[in-house]
N, CA, C and O atoms as a printed pandas DataFrame, in Angstrom:
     atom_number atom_name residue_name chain_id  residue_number  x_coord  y_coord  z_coord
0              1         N          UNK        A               1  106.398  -25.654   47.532
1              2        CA          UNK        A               1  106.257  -24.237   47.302
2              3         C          UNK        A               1  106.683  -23.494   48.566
3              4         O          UNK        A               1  106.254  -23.659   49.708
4              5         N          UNK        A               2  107.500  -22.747   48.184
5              6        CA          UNK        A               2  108.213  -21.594   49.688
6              7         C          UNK        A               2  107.368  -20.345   49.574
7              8         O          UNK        A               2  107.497  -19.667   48.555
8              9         N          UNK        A               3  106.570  -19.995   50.455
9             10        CA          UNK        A               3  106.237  -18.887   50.879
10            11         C          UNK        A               3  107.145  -17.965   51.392
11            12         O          UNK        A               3  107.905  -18.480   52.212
12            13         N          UNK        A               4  107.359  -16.576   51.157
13            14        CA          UNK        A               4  108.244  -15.447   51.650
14            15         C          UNK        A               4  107.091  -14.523   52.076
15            16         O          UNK        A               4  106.178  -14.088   51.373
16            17         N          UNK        A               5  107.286  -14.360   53.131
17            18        CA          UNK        A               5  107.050  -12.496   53.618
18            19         C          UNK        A               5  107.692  -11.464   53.420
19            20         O          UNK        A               5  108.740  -11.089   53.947
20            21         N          UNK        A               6  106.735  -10.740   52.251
21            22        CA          UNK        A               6  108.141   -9.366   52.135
22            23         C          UNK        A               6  107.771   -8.378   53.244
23            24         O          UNK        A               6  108.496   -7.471   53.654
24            25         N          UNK        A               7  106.493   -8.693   53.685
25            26        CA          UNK        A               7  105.757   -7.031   54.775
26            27         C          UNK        A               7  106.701   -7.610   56.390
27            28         O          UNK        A               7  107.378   -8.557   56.792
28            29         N          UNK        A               8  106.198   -6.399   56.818
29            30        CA          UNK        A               8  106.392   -6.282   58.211
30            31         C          UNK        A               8  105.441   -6.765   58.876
31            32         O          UNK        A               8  104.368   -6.723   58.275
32            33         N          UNK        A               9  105.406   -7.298   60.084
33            34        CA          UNK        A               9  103.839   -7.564   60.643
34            35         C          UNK        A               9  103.481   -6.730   61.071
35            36         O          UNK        A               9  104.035   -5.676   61.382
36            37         N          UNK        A              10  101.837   -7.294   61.214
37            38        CA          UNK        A              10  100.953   -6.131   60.949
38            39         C          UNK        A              10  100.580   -5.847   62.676
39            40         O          UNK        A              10   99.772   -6.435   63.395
40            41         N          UNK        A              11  101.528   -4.695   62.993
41            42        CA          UNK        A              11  101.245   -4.358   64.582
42            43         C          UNK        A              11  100.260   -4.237   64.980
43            44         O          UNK        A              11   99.827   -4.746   66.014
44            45         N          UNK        A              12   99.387   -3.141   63.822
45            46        CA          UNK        A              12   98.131   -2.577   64.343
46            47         C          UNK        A              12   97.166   -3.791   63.731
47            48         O          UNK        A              12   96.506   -3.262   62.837
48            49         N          UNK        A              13   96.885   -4.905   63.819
49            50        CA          UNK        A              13   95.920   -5.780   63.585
50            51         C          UNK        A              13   94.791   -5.194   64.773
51            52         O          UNK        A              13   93.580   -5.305   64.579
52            53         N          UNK        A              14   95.188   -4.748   65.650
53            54        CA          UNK        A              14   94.107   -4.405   66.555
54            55         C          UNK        A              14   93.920   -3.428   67.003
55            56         O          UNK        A              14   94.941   -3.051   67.577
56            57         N          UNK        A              15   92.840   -2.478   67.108
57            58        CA          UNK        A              15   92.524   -0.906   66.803
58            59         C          UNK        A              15   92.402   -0.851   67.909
59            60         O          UNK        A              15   92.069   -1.768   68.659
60            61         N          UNK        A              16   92.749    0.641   68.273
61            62        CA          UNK        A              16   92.390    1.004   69.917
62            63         C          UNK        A              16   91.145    1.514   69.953
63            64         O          UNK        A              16   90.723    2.064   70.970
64            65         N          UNK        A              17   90.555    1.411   69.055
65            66        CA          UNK        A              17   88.763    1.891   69.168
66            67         C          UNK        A              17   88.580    3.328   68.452
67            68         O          UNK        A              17   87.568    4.021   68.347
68            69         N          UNK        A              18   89.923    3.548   67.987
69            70        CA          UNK        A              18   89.532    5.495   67.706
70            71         C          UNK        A              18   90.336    5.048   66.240
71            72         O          UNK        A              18   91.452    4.527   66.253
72            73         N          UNK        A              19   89.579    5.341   64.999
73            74        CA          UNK        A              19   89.534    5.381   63.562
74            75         C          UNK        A              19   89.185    5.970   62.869
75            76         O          UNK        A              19   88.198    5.481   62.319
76            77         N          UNK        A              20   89.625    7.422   62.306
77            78        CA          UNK        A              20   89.068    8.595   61.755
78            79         C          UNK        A              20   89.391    8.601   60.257
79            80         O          UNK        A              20   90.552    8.774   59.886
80            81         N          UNK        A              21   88.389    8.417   59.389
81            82        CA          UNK        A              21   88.358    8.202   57.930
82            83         C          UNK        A              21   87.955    9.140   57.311
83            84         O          UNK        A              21   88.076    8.968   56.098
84            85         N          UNK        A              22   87.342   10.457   57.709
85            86        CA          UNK        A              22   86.688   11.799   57.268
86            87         C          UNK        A              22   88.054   12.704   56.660
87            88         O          UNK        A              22   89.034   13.042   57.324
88            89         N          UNK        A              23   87.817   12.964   55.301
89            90        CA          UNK        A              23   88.732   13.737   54.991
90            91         C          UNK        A              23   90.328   13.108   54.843
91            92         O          UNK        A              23   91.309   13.640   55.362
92            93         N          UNK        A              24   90.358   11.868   54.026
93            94        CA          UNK        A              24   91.974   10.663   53.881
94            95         C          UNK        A              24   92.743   12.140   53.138
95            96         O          UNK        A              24   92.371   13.239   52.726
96            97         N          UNK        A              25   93.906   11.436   53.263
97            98        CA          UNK        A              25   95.105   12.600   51.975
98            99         C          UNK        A              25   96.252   11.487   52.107
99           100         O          UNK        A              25   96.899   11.010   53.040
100          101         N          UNK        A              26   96.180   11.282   50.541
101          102        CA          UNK        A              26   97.021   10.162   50.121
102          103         C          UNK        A              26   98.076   10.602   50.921
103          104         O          UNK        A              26   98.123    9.943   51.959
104          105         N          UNK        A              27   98.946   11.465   50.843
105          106        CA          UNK        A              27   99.868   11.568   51.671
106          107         C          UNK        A              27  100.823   11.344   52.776
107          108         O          UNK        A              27  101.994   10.984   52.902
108          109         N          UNK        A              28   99.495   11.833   53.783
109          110        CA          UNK        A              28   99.673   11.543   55.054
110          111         C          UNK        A              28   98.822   10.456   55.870
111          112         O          UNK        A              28   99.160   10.193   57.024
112          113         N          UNK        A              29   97.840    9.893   55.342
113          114        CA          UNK        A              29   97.223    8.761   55.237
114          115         C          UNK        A              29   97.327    7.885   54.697
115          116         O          UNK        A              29   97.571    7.043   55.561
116          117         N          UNK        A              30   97.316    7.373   53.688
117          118        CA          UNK        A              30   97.113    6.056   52.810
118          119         C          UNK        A              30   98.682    5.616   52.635
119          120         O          UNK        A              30   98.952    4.511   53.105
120          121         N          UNK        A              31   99.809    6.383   51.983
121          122        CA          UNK        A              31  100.885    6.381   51.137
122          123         C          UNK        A              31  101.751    5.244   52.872
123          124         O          UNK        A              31  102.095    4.062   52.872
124          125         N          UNK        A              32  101.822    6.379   54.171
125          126        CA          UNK        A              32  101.962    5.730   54.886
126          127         C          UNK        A              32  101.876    4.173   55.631
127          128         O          UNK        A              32  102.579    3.526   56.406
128          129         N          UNK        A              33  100.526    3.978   54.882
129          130        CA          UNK        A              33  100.243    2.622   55.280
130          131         C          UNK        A              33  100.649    1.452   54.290
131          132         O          UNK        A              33  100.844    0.266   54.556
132          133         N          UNK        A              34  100.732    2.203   52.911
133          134        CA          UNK        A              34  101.226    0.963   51.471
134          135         C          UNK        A              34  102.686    0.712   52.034
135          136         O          UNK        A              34  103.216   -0.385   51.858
136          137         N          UNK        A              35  103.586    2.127   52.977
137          138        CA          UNK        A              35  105.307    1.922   52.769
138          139         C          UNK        A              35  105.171    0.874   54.013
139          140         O          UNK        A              35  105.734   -0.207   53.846
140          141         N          UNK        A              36  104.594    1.049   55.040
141          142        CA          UNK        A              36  104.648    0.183   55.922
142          143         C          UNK        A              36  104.188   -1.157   55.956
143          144         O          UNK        A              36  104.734   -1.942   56.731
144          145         N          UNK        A              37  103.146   -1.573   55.134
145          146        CA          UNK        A              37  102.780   -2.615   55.269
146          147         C          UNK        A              37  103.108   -4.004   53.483
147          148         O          UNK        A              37  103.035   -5.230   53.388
148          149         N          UNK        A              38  103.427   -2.954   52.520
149          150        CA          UNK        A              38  103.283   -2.762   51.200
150          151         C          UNK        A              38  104.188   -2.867   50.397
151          152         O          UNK        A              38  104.320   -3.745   49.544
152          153         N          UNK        A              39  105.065   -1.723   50.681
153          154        CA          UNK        A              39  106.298   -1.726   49.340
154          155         C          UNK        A              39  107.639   -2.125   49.685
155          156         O          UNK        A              39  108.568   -1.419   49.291
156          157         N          UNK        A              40  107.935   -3.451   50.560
157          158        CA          UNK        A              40  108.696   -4.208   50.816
158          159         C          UNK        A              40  108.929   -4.973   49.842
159          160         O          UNK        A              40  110.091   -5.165   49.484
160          161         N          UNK        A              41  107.947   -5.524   49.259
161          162        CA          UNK        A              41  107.499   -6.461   48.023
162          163         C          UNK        A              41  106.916   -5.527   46.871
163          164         O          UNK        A              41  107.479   -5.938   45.857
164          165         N          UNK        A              42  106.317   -4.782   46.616
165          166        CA          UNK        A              42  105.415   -3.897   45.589
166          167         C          UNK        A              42  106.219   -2.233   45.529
167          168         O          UNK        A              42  105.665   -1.295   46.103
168          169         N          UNK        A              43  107.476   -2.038   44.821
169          170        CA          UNK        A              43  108.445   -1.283   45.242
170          171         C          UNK        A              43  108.713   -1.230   43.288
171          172         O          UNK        A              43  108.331   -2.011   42.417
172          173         N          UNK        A              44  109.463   -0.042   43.213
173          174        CA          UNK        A              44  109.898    0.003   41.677
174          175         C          UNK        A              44  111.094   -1.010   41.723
175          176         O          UNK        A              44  111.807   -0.750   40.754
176          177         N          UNK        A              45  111.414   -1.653   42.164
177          178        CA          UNK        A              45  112.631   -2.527   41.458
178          179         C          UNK        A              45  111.968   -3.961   42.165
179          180         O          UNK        A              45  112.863   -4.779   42.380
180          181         N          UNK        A              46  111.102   -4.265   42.421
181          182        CA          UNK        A              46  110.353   -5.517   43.128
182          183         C          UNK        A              46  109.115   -5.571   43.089
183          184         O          UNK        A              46  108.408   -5.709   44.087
184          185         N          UNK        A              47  108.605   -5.444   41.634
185          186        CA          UNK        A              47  107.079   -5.152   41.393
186          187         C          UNK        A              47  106.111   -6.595   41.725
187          188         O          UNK        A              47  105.318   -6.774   40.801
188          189         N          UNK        A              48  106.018   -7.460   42.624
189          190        CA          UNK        A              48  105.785   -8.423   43.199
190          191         C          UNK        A              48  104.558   -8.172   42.485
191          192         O          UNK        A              48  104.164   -7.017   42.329
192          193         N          UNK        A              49  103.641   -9.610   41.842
193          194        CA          UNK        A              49  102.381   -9.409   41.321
194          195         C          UNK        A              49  102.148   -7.973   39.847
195          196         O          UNK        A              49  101.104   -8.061   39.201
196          197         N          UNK        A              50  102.971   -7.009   39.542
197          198        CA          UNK        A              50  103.017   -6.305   38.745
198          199         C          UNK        A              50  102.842   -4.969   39.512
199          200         O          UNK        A              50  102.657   -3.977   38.806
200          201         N          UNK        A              51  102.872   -4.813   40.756
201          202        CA          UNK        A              51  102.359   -3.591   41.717
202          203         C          UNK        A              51  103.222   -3.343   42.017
203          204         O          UNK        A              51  103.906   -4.128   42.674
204          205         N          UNK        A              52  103.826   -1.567   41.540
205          206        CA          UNK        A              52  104.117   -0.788   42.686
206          207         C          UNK        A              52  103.717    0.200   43.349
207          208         O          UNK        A              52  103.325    1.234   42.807
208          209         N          UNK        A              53  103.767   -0.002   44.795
209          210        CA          UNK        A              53  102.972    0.975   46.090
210          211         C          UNK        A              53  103.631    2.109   46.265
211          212         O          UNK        A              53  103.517    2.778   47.291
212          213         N          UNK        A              54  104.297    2.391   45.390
213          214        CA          UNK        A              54  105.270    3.844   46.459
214          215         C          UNK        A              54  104.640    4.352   45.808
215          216         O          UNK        A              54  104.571    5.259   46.637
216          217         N          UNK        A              55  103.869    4.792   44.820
217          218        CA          UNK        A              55  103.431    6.227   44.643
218          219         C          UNK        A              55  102.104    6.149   44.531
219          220         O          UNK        A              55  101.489    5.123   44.822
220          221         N          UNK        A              56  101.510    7.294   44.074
221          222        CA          UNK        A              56  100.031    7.560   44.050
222          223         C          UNK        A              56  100.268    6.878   42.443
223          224         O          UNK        A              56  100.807    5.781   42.584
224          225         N          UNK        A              57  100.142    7.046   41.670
225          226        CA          UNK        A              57  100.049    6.399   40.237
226          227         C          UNK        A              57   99.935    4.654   40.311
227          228         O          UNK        A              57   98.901    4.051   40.025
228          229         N          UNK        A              58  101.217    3.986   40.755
229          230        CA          UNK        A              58  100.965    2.561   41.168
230          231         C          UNK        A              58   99.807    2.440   42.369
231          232         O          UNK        A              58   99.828    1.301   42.836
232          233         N          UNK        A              59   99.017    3.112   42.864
233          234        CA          UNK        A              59   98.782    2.481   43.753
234          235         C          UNK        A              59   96.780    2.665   43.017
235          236         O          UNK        A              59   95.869    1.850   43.160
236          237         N          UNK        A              60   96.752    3.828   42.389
237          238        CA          UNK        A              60   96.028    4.120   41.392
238          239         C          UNK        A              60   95.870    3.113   40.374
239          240         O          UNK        A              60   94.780    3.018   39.810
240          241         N          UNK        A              61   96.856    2.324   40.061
241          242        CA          UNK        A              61   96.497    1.062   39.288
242          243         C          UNK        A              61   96.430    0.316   39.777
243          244         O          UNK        A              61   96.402   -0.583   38.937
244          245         N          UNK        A              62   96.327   -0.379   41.319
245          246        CA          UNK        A              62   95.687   -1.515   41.752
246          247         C          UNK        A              62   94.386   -1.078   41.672
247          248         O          UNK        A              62   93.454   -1.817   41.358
248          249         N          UNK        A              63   94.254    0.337   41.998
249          250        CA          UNK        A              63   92.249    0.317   42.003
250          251         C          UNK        A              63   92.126    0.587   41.067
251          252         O          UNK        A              63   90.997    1.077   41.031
252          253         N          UNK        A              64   92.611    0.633   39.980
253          254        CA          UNK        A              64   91.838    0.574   38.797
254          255         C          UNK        A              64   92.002   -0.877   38.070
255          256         O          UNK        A              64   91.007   -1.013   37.359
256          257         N          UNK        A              65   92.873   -2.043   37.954
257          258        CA          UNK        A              65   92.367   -3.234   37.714
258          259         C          UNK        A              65   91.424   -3.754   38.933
259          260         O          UNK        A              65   91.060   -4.886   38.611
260          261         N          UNK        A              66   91.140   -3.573   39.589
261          262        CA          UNK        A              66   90.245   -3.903   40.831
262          263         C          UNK        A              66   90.752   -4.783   41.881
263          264         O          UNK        A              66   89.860   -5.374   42.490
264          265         N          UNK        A              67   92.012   -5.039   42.275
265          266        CA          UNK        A              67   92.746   -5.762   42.984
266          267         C          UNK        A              67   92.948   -5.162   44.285
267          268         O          UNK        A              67   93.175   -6.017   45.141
268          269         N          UNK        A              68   92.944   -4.374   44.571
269          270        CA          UNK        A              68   93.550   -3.539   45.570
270          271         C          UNK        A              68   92.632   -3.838   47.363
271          272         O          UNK        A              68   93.186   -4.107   48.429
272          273         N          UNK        A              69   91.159   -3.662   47.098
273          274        CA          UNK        A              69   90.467   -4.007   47.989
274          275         C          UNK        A              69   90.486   -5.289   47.825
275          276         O          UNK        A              69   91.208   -5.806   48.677
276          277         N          UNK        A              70   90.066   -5.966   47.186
277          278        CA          UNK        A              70   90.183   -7.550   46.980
278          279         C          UNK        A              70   91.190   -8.060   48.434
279          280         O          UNK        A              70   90.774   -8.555   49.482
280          281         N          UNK        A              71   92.704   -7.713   48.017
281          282        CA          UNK        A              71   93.478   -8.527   48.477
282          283         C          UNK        A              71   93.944   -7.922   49.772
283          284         O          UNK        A              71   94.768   -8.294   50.607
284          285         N          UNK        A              72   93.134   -6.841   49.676
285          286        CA          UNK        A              72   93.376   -6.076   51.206
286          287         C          UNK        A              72   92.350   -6.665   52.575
287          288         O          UNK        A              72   92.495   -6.873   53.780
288          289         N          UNK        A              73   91.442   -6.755   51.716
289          290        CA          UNK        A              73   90.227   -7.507   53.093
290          291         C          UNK        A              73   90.464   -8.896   52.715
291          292         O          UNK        A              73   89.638   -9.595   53.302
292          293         N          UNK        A              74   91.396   -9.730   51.836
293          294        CA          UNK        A              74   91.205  -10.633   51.957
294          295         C          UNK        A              74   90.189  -11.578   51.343
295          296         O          UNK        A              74   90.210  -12.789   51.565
296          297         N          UNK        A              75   89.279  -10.967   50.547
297          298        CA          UNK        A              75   88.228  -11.633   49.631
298          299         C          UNK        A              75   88.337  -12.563   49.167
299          300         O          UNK        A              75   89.528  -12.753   48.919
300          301         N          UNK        A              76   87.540  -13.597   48.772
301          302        CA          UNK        A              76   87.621  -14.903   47.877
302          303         C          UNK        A              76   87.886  -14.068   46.635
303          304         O          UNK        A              76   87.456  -13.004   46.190
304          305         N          UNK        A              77   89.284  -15.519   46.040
305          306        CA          UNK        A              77   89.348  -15.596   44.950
306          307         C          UNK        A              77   90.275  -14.447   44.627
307          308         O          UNK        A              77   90.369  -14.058   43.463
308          309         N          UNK        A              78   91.187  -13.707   45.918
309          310        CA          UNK        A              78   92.201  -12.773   45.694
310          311         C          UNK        A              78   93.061  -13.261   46.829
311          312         O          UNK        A              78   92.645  -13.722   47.892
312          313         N          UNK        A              79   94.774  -13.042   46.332
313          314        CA          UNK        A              79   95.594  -13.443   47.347
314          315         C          UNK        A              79   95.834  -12.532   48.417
315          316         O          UNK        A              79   96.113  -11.361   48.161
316          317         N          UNK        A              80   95.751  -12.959   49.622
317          318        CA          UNK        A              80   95.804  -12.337   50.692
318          319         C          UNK        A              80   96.900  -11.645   50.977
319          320         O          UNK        A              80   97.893  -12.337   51.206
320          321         N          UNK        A              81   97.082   -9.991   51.060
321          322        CA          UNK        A              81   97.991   -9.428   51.785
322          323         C          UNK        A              81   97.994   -8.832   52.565
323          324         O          UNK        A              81   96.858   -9.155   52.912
324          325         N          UNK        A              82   98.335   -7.988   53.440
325          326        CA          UNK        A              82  100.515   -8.617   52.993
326          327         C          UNK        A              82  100.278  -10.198   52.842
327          328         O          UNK        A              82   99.363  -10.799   53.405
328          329         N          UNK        A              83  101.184  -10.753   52.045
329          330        CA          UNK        A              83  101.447  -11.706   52.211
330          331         C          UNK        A              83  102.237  -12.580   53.192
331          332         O          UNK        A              83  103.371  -12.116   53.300
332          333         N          UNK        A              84  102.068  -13.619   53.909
333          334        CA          UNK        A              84  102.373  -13.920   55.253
334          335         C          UNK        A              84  102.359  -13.173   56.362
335          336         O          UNK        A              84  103.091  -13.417   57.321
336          337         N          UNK        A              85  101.463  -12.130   56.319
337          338        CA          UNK        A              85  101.496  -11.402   57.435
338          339         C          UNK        A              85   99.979  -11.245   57.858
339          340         O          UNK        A              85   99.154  -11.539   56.992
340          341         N          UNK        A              86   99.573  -10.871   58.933
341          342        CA          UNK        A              86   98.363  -10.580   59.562
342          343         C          UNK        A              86   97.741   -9.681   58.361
343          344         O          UNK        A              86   98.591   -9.180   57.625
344          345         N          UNK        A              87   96.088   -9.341   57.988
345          346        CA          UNK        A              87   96.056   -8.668   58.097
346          347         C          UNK        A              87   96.238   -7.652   58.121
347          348         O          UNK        A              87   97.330   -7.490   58.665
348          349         N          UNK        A              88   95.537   -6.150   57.664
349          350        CA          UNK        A              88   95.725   -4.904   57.716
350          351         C          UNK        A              88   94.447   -4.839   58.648
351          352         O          UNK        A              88   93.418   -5.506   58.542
352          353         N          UNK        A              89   94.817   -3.699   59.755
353          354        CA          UNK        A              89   93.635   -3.692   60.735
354          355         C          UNK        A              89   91.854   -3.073   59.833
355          356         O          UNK        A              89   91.437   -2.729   58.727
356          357         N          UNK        A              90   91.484   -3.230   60.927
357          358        CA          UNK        A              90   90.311   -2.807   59.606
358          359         C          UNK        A              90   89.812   -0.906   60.170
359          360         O          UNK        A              90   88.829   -0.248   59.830
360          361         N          UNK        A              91   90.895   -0.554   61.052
361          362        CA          UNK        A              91   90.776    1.096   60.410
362          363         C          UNK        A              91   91.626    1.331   59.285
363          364         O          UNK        A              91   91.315    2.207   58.478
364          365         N          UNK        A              92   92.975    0.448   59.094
365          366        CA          UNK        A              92   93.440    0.808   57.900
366          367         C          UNK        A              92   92.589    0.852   56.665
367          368         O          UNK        A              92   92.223    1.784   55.949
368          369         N          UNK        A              93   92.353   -0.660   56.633
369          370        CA          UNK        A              93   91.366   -0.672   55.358
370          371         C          UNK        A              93   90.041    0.150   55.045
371          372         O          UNK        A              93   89.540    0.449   53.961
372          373         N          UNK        A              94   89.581    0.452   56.526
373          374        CA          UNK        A              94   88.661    1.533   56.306
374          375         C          UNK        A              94   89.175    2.843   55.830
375          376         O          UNK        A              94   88.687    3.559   54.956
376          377         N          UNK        A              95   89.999    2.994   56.383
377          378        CA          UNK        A              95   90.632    4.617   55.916
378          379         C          UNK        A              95   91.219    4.347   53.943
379          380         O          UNK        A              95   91.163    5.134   52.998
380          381         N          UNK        A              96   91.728    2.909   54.022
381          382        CA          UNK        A              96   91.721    3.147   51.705
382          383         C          UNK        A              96   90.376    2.963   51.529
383          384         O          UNK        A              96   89.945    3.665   50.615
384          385         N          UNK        A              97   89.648    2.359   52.004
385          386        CA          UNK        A              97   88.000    2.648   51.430
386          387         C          UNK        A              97   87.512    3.751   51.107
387          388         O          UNK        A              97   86.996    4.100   50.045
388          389         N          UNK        A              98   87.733    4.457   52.313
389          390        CA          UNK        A              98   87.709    5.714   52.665
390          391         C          UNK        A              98   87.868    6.695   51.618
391          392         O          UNK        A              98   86.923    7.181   50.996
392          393         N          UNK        A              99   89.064    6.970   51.440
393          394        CA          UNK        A              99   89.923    7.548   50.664
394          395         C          UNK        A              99   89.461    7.429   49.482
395          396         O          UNK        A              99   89.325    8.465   48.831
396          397         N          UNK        A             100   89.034    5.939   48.783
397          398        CA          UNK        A             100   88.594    5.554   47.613
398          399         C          UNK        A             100   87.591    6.317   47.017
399          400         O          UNK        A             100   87.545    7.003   45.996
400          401         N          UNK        A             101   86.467    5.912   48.269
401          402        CA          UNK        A             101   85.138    6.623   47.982
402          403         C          UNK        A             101   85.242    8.234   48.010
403          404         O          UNK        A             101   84.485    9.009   47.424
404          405         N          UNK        A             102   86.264    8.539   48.760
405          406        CA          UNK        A             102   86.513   10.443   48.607
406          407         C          UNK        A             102   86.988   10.863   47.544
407          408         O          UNK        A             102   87.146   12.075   47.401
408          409         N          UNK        A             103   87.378    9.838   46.399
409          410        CA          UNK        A             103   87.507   10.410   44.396
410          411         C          UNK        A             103   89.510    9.813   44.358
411          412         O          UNK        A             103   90.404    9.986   43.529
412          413         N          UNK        A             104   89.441    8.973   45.951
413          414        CA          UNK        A             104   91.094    9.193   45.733
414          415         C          UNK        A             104   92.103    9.765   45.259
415          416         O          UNK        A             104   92.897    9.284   44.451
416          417         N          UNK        A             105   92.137   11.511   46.053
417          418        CA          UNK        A             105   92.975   12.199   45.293
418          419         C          UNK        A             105   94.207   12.269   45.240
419          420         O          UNK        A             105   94.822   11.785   46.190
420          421         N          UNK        A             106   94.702   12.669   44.516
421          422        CA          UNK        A             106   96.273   12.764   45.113
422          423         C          UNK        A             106   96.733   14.036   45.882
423          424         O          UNK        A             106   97.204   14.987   45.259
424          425         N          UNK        A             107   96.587   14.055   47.336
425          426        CA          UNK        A             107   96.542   14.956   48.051
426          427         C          UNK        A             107   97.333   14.929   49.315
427          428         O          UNK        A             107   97.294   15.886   50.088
């Protein structure tokens, strides 16, 4: 079995200590982090796993089959992404938590 990396690695695996999650906007928060780390592989013409990240709608249907955090922290019993790559730091993932728990708008 060949493993591929479609992501970039994950630079920010390590936080400089300052992580501000008050007030996400898909936009300029979240959307940023799916193109960078995300829709290399999970893209409208490369729906890797059935996901695509470029917009608020695909990305709206990973959290709504429930996959999305799963495979973002890495959880048992979900495949780890990015795939072959580090990690998403955990202000990223705090900030889609974030975002989640703020009604995830499209904003």
């Amino acid at each position: 079995m060949i493993s591929v990396s479609c992501s970039k690695d994950n630079e920010a695996s390590h936080d400089n200590g300052s992580c501000t999650t008050e007030d996400q906007s898909f936009a300029s928060d979240i959307q940023p982090i799916f193109n960078t780390y995300c829709t290399s592989c999970h893209n409208s013409s490369n729906q890797s796993g059935g996901q695509n990240l470029t917009n608020y709608e695909g990305v709206m249907n990973a959290i709504d089959n429930g996959k999305l955090i799963g495979v973002i922290t890495h959880a048992s019993g979900y495949p780890a992404m990015p795939q072959g790559a580090a990690k998403l730091s955990d202000c990223n993932i705090s900030k889609i938590s974030a975002w989640i728990t703020q009604g995830a708008l499209n904003n």
